[in-house]
C-alpha positions, 0 to 999 in steps of 0.5 A: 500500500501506499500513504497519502502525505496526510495519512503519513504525517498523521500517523508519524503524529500519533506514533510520535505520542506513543514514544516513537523515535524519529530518526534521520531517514534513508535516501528517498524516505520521509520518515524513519521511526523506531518503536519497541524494537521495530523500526517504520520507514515511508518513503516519499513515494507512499511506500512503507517498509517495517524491519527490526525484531520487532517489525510484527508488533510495529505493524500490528500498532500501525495498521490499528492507527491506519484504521482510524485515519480511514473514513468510507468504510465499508470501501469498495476497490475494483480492478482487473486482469487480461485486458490487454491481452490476446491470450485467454480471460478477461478477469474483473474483480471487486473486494468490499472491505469492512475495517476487519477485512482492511485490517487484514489487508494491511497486516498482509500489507498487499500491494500491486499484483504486477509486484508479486510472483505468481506463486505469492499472488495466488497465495495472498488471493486465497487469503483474501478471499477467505477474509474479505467479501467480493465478487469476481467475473472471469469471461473466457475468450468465447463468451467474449468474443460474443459479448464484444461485438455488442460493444465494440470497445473493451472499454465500455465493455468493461463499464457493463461487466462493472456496473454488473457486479457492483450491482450484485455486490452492494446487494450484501455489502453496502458501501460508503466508497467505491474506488476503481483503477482508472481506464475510462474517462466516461467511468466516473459518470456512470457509476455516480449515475448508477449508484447514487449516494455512494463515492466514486473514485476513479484515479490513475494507479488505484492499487495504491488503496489497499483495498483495489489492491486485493482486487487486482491480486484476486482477479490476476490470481483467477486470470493466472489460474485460467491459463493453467487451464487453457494450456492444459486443454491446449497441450503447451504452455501459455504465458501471462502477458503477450511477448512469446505468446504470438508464435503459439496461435500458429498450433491452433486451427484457425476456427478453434481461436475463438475458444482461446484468444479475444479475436479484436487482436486481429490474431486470426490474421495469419502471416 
């Protein structure tokens, strides 16, 4: 997760209280803190590093003053997984946080998806699900295929599927906030529209809310967990991600592509 600069000298305020010593911080650091044995450093990008033996107990204190900074709780964060690529789903998934579920999320200190290894993202999806309340949409290549010809855009694509599942999901957790990583400049608008008395946040790089964090961690885990399955039905190995996957579309006819592939890639064009 990250701190806005309110959030870190608040809290750098308030561990203060409690005895904490200020100490001259690293390069490219704010804040450097030692407390009972742990030491707290905030980096001026956000970005928060716990060590010392006792980095448990500090993280414990910490995330308990994080909770009293937060405000729009329950919070929703959304994100997803396989837009831009060819090969297999597209994965969107909302998490709804109470304080417990963001107390956990902060414990596991969760973090952009693209920043963890597979087998850690799967790992801390499965936690998250098990702590947290959410839903999660995968749409395997031929159901999107089908559904983007009513569309033509992935991104108002994108818009249906998240008014869809915000739909369903507020049903069981009312939301004071929902936060969403920005791809639409329309997004803001439409979820304002829709869900009425609700926030909507829609900003550039919303991993750094913890909570559109553990959404981007559970919609790639499903996402990386259904290209296990396609390659399995395939026979070879796809990856995550484009490079070194284009070579592959030559070893599956032509008619079967719609069953693996998004096709407005234009990937059934052979050269």
């Amino acid at each position: 997760m990250k701190l806005e600069r309110k959030k870190a000298e608040a809290l750098v305020k308030k561990l203060k209280e409690r005895g904490a010593e200020e100490e001259k911080p690293p390069r490219y650091a704010a804040y450097r803190l030692r407390l009972g044995g742990g030491e707290l450093t905030i980096y001026e990008s956000g970005s928060i590093v716990y060590s010392g033996k006792g980095r448990e107990k500090l993280k414990k204190e910490v995330v308990e003053e994080l909770l009293k900074l937060e405000g729009n709780l329950p919070r929703v964060g959304c994100d997803e997984a396989g837009k831009g690529e060819f090969f297999g789903p597209l994965v969107v998934a909302c998490v709804c946080a109470d304080r417990n579920c963001l107390r956990e999320l902060l414990l596991m200190e969760v973090k952009d998806s693209k920043k963890l290894s597979p087998e850690k993202l799967v790992e801390i999806a499965e936690k998250i699900k098990k702590r947290c309340r959410g839903t999660v949409r995968v749409v395997k290549p031929e159901r999107y295929n089908r559904e983007y010809e009513k569309f033509k855009n992935v991104n108002r694509y994108l818009e249906h599927l998240y008014v869809e599942l915000l739909e369903k999901l507020l049903e069981r957790c009312p939301a004071e906030e929902i936060v969403v990583d920005k791809f639409s400049s329309r997004l803001e608008e439409i979820l304002s529209k829709r869900f009425k008395g609700v926030k909507v946040t829609v900003r550039e790089k919303g991993e750094s809310d913890p909570v559109v964090a553990a959404a981007s961690i559970v919609a790639k885990a499903e996402r990386l967990k259904a290209l296990k399955e396609l390659s399995e039905e395939l026979g070879f190995e796809v990856k995550e991600g484009n490079v070194g996957n284009r070579e592959l579309l030559e070893r599956i006819p032509k008619e079967k592509l719609p069953r693996f592939v998004k096709l407005h890639f234009n990937v059934g064009e052979r050269s």
